[in-house]
C-alpha positions as a LaTeX table, in Angstrom:
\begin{tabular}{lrrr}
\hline
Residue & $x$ (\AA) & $y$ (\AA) & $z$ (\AA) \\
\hline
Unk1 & 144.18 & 49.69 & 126.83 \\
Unk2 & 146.26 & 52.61 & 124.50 \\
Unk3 & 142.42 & 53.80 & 123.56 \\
Unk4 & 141.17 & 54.30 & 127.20 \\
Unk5 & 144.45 & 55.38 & 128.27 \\
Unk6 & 144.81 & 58.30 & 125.49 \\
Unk7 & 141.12 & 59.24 & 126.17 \\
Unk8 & 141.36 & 59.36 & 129.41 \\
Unk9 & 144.88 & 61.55 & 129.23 \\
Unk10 & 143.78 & 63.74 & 126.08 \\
Unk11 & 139.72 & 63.85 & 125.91 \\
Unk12 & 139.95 & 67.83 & 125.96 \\
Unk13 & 142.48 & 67.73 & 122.44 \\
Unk14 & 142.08 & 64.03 & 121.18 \\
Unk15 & 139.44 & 62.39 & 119.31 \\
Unk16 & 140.50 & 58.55 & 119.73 \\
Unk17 & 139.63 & 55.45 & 117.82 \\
Unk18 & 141.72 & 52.06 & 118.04 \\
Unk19 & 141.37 & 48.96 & 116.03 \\
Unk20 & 143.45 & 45.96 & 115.39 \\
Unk21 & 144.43 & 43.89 & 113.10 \\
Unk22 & 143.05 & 40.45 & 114.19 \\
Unk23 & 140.05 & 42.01 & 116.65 \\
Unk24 & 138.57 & 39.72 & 119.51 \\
Unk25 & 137.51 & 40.43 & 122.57 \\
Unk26 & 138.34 & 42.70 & 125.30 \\
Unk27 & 140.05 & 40.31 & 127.76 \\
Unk28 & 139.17 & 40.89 & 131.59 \\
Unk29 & 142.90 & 41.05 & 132.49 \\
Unk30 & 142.66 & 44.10 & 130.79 \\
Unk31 & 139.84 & 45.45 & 132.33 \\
Unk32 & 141.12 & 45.09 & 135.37 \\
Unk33 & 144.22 & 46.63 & 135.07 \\
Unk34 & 142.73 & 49.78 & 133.99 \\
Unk35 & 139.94 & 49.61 & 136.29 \\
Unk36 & 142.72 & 50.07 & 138.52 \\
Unk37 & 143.83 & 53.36 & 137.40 \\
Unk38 & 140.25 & 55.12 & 137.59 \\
Unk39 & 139.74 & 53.72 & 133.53 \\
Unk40 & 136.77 & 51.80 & 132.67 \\
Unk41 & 137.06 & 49.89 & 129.57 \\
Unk42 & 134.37 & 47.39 & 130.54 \\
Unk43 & 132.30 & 48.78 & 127.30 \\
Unk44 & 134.86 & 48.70 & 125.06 \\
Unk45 & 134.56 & 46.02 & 121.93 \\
Unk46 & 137.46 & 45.28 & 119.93 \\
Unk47 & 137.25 & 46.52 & 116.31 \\
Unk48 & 138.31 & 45.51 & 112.95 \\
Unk49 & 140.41 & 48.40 & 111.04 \\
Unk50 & 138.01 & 47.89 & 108.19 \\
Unk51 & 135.52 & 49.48 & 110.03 \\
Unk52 & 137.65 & 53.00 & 109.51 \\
Unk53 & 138.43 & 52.69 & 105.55 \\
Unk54 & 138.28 & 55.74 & 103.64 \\
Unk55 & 138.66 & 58.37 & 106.95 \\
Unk56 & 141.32 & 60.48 & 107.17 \\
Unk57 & 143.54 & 60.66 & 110.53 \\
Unk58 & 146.24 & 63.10 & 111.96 \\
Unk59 & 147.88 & 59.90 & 113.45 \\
Unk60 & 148.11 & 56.48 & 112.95 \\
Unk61 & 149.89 & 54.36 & 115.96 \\
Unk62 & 150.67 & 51.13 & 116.10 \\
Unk63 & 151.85 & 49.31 & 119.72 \\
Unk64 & 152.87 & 46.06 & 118.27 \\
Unk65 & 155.19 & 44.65 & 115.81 \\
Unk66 & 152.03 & 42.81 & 113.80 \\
Unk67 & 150.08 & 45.82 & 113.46 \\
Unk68 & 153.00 & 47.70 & 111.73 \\
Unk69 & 153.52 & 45.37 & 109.34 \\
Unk70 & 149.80 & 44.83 & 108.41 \\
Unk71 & 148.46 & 48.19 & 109.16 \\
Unk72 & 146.44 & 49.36 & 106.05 \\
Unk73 & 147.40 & 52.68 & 104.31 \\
Unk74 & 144.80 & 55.17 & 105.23 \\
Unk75 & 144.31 & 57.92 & 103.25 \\
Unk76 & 145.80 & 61.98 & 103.51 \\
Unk77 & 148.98 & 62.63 & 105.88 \\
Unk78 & 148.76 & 60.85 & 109.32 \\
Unk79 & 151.99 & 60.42 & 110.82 \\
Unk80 & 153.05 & 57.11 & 111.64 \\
Unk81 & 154.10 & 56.39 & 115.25 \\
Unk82 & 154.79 & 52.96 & 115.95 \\
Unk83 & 156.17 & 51.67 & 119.66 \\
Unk84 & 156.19 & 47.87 & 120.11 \\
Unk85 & 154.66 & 46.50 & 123.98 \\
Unk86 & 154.50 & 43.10 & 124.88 \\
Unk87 & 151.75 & 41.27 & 123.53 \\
Unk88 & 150.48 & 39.66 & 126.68 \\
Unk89 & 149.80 & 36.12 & 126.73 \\
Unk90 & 146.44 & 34.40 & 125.43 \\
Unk91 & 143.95 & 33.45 & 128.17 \\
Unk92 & 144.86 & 30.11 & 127.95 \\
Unk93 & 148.40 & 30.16 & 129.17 \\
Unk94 & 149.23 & 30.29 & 132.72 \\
Unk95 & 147.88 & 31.69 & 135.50 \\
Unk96 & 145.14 & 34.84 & 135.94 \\
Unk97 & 147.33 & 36.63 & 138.49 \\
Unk98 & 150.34 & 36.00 & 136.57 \\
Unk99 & 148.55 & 37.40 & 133.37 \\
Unk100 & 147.43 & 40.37 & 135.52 \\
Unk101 & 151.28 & 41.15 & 136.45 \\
Unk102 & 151.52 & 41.38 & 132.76 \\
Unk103 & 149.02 & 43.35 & 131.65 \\
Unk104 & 149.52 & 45.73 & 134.51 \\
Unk105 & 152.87 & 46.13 & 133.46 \\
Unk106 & 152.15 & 46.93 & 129.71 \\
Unk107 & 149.47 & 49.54 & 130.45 \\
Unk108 & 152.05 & 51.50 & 132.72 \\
Unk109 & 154.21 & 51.56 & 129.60 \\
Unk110 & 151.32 & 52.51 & 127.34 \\
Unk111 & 150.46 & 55.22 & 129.94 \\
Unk112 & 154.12 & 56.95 & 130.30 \\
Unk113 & 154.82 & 56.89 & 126.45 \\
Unk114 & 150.88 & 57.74 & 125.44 \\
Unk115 & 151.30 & 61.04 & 127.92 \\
Unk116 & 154.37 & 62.15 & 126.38 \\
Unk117 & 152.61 & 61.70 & 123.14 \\
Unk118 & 150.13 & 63.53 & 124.27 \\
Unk119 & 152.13 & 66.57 & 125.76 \\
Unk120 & 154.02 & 66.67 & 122.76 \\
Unk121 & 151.04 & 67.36 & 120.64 \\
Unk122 & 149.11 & 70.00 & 123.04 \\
\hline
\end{tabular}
């Protein structure tokens, strides 16, 4: 959700990529919670960080606990930002609407602290 939200907010001064740590898939809670805000993340896949070894960023941020900790060193100067959200819970536990609630809450977070981010960069 943090990569559709900050290219949706910053496409005109921010080249985004987003990876994790333990990649699966994009979960439909997610999809339609941004769908909701005019975001479509339907194409999105979840990536391994592996898959950016060796490139240099400006900015490396992290929006959980785990991927701080585990967060390979990438090469040059990139500032690390780390904020920790929820995790929301795995598909398995409780119920879709309830999971929803969750994830909608979590990507207004990610959406309020991502566009200050973003206006303090510009």
């Amino acid at each position: 959700m943090a990569e559709g939200i900050l290219r949706n907010i910053g496409s005109d001064i921010i080249d985004v990529e987003s990876a994790g740590v333990e990649p699966s898939s994009v979960r439909p809670e997610a999809v339609e919670a941004m769908r909701e805000i005019g975001i479509d993340i339907s194409g999105n896949r979840s990536k391994s960080v592996d898959e950016f070894s060796g490139q240099n960023f400006d900015y490396i941020i992290t929006v959980c606990d785990n991927a701080k900790e585990t967060c390979p060193v990438f090469p040059g100067s990139a500032a690390r930002i780390h904020r920790s959200f929820d995790d929301p819970p795995p598909a398995d536990v409780g119920e879709y609407k309830w999971r929803l609630e969750i994830f909608r809450r979590v990507r207004d977070e990610l959406r309020s602290w991502l566009t200050d981010f973003a206006n303090q960069i510009n």
